[in-house]
Structure formats: structure tokens, C-alpha cells
C-alpha positions as CSV (number, residue, x, y, z in Angstrom):
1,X,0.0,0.0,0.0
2,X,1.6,3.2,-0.9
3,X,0.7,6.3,0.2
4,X,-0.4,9.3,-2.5
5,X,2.2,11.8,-4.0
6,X,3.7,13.7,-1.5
7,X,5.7,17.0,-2.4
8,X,9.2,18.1,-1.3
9,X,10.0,20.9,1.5
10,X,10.0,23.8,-0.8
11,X,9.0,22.2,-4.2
12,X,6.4,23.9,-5.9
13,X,2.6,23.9,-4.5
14,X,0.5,21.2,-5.3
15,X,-3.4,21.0,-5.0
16,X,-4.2,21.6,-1.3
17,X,-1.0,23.6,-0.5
18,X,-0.4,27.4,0.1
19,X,0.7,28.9,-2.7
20,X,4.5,30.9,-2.5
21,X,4.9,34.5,-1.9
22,X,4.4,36.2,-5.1
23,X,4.7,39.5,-5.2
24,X,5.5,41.3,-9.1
25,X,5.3,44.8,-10.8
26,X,1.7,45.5,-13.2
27,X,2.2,47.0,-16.3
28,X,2.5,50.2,-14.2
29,X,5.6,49.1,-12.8
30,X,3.9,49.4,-9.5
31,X,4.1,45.8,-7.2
32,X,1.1,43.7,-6.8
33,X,1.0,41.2,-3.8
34,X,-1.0,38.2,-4.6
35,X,-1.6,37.7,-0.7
36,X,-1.7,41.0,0.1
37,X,-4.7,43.4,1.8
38,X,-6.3,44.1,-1.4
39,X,-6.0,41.0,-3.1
40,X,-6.3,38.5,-0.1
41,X,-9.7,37.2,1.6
42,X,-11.1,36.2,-1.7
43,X,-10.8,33.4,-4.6
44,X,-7.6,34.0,-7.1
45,X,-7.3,33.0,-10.6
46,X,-3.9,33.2,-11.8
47,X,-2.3,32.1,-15.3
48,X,0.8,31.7,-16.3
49,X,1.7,32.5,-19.5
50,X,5.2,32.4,-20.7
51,X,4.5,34.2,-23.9
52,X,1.1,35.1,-26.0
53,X,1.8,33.8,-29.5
54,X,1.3,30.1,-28.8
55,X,-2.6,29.1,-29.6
56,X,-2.7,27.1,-26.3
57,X,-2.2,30.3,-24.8
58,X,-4.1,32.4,-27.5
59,X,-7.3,30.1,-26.7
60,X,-7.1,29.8,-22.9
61,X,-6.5,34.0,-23.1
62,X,-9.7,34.5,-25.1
63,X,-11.9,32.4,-22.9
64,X,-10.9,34.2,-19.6
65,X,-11.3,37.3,-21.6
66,X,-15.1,36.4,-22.2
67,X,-15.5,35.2,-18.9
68,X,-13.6,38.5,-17.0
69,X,-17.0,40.0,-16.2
70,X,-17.8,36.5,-14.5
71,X,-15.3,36.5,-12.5
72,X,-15.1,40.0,-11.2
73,X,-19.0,40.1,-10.4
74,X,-18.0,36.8,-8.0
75,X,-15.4,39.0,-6.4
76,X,-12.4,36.6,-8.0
77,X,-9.5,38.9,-9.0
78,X,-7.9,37.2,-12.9
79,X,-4.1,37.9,-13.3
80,X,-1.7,37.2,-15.9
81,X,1.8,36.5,-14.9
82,X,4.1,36.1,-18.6
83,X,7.5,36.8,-19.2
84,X,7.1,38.9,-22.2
85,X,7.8,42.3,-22.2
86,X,5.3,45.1,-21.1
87,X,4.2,46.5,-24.5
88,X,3.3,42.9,-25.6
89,X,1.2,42.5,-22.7
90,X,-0.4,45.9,-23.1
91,X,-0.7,44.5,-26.6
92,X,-3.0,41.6,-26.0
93,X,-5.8,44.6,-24.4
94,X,-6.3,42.1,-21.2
95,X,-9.7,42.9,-19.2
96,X,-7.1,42.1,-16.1
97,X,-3.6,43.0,-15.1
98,X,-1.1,41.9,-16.4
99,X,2.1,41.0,-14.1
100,X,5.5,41.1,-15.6
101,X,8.0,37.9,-14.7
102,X,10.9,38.9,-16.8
103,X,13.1,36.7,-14.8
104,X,11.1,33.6,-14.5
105,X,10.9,33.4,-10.9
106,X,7.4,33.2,-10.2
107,X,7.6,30.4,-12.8
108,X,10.0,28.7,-11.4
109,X,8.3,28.8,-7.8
110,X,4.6,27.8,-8.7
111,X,5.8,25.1,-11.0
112,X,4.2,26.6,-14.2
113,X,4.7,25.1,-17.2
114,X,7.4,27.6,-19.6
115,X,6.3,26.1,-22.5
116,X,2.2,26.0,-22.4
117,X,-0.3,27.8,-20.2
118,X,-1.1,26.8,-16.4
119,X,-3.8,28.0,-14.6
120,X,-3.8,28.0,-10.7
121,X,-7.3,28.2,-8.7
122,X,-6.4,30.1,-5.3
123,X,-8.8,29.9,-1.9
124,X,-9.6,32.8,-0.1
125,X,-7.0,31.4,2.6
126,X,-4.3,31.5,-0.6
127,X,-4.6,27.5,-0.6
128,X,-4.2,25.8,-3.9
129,X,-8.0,24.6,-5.3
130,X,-6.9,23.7,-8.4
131,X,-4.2,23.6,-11.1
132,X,-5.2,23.7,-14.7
133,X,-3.2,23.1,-17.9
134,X,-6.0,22.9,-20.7
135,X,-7.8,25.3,-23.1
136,X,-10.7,25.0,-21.1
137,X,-9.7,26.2,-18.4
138,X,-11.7,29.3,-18.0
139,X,-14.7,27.0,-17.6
140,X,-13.5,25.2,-14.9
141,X,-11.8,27.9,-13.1
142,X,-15.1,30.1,-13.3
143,X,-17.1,26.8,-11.8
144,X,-14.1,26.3,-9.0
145,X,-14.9,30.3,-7.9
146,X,-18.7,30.0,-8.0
147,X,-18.1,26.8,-5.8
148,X,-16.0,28.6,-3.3
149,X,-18.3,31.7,-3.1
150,X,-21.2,29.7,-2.7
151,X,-19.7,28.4,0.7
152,X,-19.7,31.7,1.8
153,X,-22.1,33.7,3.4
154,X,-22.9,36.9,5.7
155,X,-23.8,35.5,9.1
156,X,-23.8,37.3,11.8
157,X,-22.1,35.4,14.9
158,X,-22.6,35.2,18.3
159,X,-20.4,33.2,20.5
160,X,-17.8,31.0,18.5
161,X,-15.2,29.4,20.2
162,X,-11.5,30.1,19.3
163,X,-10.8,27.6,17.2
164,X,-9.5,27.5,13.6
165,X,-10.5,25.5,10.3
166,X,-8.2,24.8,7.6
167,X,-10.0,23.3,4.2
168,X,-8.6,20.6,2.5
169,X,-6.0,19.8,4.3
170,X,-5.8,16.1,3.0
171,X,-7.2,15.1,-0.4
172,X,-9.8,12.3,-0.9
173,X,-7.3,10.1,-2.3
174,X,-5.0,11.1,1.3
175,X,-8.1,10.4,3.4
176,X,-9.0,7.3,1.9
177,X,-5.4,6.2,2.0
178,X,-5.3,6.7,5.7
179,X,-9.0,4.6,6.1
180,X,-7.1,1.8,4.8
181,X,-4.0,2.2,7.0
182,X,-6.3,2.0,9.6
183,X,-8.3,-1.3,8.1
184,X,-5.2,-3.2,7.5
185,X,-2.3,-2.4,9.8
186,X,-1.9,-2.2,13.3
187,X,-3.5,-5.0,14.6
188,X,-1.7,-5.5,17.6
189,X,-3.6,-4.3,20.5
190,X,-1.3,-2.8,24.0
191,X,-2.7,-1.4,26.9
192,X,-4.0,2.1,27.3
193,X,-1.5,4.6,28.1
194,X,0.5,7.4,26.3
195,X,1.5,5.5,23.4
196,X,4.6,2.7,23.5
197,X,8.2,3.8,22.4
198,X,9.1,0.4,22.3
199,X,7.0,-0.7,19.4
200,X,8.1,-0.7,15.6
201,X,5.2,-0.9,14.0
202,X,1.9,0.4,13.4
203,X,-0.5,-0.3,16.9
204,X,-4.0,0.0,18.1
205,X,-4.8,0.8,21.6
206,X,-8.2,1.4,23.5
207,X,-8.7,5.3,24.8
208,X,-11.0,5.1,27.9
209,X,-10.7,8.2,28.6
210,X,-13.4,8.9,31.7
211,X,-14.7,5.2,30.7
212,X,-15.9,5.9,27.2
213,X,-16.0,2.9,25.8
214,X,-16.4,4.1,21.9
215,X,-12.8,4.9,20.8
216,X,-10.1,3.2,19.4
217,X,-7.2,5.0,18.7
218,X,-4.4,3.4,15.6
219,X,-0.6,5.0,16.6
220,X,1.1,5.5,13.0
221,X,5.0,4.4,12.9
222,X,5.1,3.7,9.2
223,X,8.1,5.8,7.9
224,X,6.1,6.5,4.5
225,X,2.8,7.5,6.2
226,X,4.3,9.4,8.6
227,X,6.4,11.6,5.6
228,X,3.2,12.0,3.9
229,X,1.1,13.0,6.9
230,X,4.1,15.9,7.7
231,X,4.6,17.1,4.6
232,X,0.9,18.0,4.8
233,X,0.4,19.7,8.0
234,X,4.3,21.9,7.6
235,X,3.0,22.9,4.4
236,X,-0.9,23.6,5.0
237,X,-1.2,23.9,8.5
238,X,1.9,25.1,10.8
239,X,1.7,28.3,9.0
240,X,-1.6,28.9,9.4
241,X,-1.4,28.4,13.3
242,X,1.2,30.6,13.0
243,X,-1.1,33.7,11.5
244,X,-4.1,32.7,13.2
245,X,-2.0,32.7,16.4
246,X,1.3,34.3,16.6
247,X,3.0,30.5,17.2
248,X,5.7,29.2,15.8
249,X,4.9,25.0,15.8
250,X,8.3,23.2,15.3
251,X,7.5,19.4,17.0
252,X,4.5,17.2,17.8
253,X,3.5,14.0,19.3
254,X,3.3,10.5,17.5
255,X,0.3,10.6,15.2
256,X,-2.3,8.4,15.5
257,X,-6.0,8.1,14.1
258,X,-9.0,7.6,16.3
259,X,-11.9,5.5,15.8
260,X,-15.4,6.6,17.3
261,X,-18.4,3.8,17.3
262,X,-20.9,2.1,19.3
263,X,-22.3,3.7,22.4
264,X,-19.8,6.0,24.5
265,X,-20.5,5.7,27.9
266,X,-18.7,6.9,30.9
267,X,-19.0,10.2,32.1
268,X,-20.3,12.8,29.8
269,X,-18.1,15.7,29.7
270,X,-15.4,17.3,28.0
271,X,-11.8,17.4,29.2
272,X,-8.4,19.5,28.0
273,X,-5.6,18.2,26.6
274,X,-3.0,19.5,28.6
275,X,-4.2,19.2,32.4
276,X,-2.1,16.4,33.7
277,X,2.1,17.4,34.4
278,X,3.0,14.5,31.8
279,X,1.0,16.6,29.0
280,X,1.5,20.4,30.2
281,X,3.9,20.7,27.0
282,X,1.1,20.6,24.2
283,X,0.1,23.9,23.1
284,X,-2.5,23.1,20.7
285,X,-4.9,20.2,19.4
286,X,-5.9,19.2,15.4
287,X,-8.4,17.1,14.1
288,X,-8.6,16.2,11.1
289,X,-11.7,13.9,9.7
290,X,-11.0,11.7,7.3
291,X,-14.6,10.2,6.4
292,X,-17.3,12.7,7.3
293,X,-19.9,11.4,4.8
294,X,-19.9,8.2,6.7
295,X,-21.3,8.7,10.4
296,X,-23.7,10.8,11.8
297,X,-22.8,12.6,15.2
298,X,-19.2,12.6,15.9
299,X,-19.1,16.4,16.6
300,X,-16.4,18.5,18.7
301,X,-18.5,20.7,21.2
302,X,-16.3,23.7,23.2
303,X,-18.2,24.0,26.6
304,X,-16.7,27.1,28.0
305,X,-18.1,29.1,24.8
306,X,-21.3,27.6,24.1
307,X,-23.2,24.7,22.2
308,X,-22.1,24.7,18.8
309,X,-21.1,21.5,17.1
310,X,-17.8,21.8,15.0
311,X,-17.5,18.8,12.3
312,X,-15.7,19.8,9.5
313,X,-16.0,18.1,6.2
314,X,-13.5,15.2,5.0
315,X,-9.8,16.0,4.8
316,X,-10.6,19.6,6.7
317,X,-8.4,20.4,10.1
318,X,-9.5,22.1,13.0
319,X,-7.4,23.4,15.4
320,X,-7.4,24.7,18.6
321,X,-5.7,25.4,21.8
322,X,-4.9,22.6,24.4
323,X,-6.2,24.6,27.1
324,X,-9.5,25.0,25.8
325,X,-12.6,22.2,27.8
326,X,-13.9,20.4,24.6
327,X,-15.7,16.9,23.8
328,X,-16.1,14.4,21.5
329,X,-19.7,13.8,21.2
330,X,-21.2,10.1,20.3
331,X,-21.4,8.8,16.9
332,X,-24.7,7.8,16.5
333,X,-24.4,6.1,13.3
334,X,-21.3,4.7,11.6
335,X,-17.7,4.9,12.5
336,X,-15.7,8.0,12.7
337,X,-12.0,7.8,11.7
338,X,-10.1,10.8,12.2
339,X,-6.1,12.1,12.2
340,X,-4.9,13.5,15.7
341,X,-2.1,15.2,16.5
342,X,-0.9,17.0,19.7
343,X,1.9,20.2,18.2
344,X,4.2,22.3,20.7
345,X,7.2,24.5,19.9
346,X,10.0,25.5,22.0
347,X,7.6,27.7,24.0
């Protein structure tokens, strides 16, 4: 069983990632930020296009031209970044700016092909939705945005604990990867506990955490997993954390999934991660679900600030900090499977 592409500490993004700083001058000569105030907080299209003479390029072009009035009355800033000179881009009379990358370097980080056109769908959070290399790419970019603005909408809130939500961290195929890690390895059982250093391989252990008798949790050693899970949270959600709250996440614990099924029992409550001396390091909590579709109940509930159920959708994260009273609630249908991870720093 192999796990699904992973990418490299600094390669370029790939779907799910945040995308790298790109910051380049308009036609203007005056810089544009593509995560900056006035850009940032809605969905990107950008496309790369090494030069305009090619017909790839030509026919991608003319479709986001037609659709430009789409896009900006979703809110969805269009860009070009090319390496051509600024009076051939003033030349092609763009409905959209036109960012100059004389040097190749924005190329050369996203991954864009030099040769043809590539498209890349940002999220509001400058996440990666979607990379597209074909002549209809317009289409599907225009369907990505409407997609993503249709999951938002003006609410106005009252108490919400402090907790924070990171889409698509995994992918489907990374989720049901992890589903059958958890089907097919780790079948040794060892007593409850904080986790065995001894073992070597993948293990399962019962949580009876104030006797609920509903969860099984799976402790990951496989090296491969293991890269793959990491590769995903230091690329999609330590830096997060770190803008959401001004901390720098540098180590964890061992992951593990949990399994949640059958009745819960024990004492109904919530607890906090780290209220015991042996625990006092963890600074913050994430949960990521791996099969929401799949069982119904299964939500995290934050006492101190209310009622609200938190279950985010497959292969989202939520994150919050290991101080804060929360619960697990009973599945009431199913089983839920979900990545945990305990992070801290060297604070």
C-alpha cells in the first residue's frame, strides 16, 4: 500500500498547499501582492503565461477574456503573470492586469509550465483549489470560484469558540489512503496509556478516557505514512497556526487516528488536553476527519463558549488550543476515523 504523492519541503505547491509568496510589478511598474490586503480574503485565478503567441495560450486567453466580467461580479481577482515584455502585454488589451516575470521566478516557484499555459485556482485562505493546464480552463476555473463563493455567506455570529479550520488539508485520495492504514495495519492491540516507544510498527490501543468505551485509537510508525502526513500539516497547516495565532509549531506528538463507534458511555463531559504534568507541554490540538460522509454525530462541542457542534467536512483540520474544555460527542451512526495530532514548539 503506498501512500499518494507527496511533495518536497519547498517544491512547488501542489493542489491543497499554500501557494508561494508572489509578489511582481503590473504593467505600471507598481508591485502587486497576490496575498496582500487588497487581493487576499477572496478566490484568485492566476495564469501563467510564458509568452502570447502560442494558440494554447491564444485560446485559454480568449476564454478568460469572455468570462472576465464572471469572475469579477464573483469577487475573483484574474491575473496574468508572462515573461514577455510590457508593451506585448499591453498589446493583447487584457480585461485584467497583467504582471510582468521577466526573470522567470514566479515560474519557477509555482511550478508553471514555460512552455504552455497553467492555470492556478487560489482559496480565499491563498490555498491551492486547483491547477489547470487545458484550453478550457476558463470554464473550470469560473465553476471552482462560483463553488467557493457559494460556501460563503454573511452570518452574523454570536459566541464562537476560538478555534480554527483549515480546508482541505488532505485530499480524498490522502483520506482514503489513511481509512485503509487503519483497516489493515496495526492490529496489535497494547494497553491504554501514552503510546509505547518500544513498538516498531503500526498499533492499536483502546482510549477510555473517563470510561468511554467508543474509541479506538491506531498509533502511526510507518516511515512513509508518517512523511506524507508531515509534509501536509508543515506545508498547510503550521503556517496557518502561525497567522491565526502568533505561534511558531516546530514538534509534535506521534500521530495516531482515532476510531469513534458504538455507544460512549462513561462520564459525559469534555476534558483538555493538557491538564495532567505529563501533557503540560502541548500547546494546541488538530483534528482532522478523514470520512465525514460516513457517520452521523461525531461532533467537537467547546463547553466554555457555548453549544455549537464543530464537524468539518473530510480531509478539513481544526485546530485549537490545548487549554481549551472540549468533547467528542457520540457517533450515533457509523464509524468515525479521524487524524490526531498533539503540536508544541520551544515555547
Amino acid at each position: 500500500m503506498s501512500p499518494p504523492a507527496r511533495p518536497l519541503f519547498k517544491a512547488p505547491p501542489i493542489v491543497g498547499d499554500i501557494a508561494p509568496p508572489c509578489v511582481l510589478p503590473g504593467i505600471d511598474r507598481n508591485p502587486v501582492d497576490l496575498n496582500g490586503d487588497a487581493v487576499a480574503g477572496h478566490p484568485v485565478v492566476v495564469l501563467f503565461c510564458p509568452s502570447f503567441g502560442m494558440p494554447p495560450i491564444a485560446e485559454m486567453l480568449a476564454g478568460f477574456k469572455v468570462a472576465a466580467t464572471d469572475f469579477a461580479a464573483l469577487g475573483a481577482p484574474l491575473f496574468v503573470v508572462t515573461r514577455e515584455n510590457t508593451r506585448a502585454a499591453m498589446e493583447q488589451g487584457l480585461p485584467f492586469p497583467a504582471l510582468m516575470d521577466k526573470e522567470g521566478e514566479a515560474f519557477a516557484a509555482f511550478g508553471a509550465s514555460r512552455g504552455g499555459p497553467t492555470v492556478f485556482v487560489l482559496r480565499p485562505n491563498y490555498h491551492v483549489k486547483a491547477i489547470l493546464k487545458d484550453g478550457a480552463a476558463a470554464a473550470a476555473a469560473l465553476s471552482l470560484v462560483k463553488e467557493m463563493v457559494a460556501e460563503r455567506h454573511v452570518e452574523v455570529m454570536g459566541r464562537h469558540a476560538p478555534v480554527l479550520i483549515v480546508p482541505e488539508v488532505f485530499s480524498r485520495e490522502d483520506c482514503a489512503y489513511f481509512v485503509r492504514v487503519f483497516a489493515e495495519r496495526g492490529k496489535t492491540f497494547i494497553e491504554p496509556g501514552h503510546g509505547d516507544d518500544h513498538m516498531t510498527t503500526d498499533y492499536k490501543m483502546r482510549i477510555p478516557e473517563y470510561g468511554r468505551g467508543d474509541r479506538i485509537d491506531h498509533w502511526i510508525l510507518d516511515k512513509d505514512t508518517v512523511t506524507l502526513a508531515d509534509a501536509r500539516l508543515k506545508n498547510r497547516v503550521f503556517p496557518e497556526i502561525r497567522k491565526a495565532f502568533h505561534y511558531q509549531v516546530t514538534k509534535r506528538e506521534r500521530l495516531r487516528m482515532g476510531s469513534y463507534a458504538g455507544d460512549r458511555g462513561g462520564e459525559l463531559h469534555g476534558h483538555r488536553d493538557n491538564s495532567e504534568p505529563v501533557s503540560a507541554y502541548r500547546r494546541f490540538a488538530m483534528t482532522i476527519n478523514l470520512n465525514t460522509e460516513d457517520y452521523e454525530g461525531g461532533a467537537l462541542r467547546f463547553l466554555e463558549y457555548g453549544d455549537q457542534l464543530y464537524r468539518p467536512r473530510t480531509g478539513d483540520a481544526i485546530v485549537f488550543s490545548s487549554s481549551i474544555l472540549h468533547e467528542a460527542t457520540e457517533v450515533t451512526k457509523g464509524k468515525r476515523l479521524a487524524l490526531l495530532a498533539f503540536l508544541y514548539g520551544e515555547s
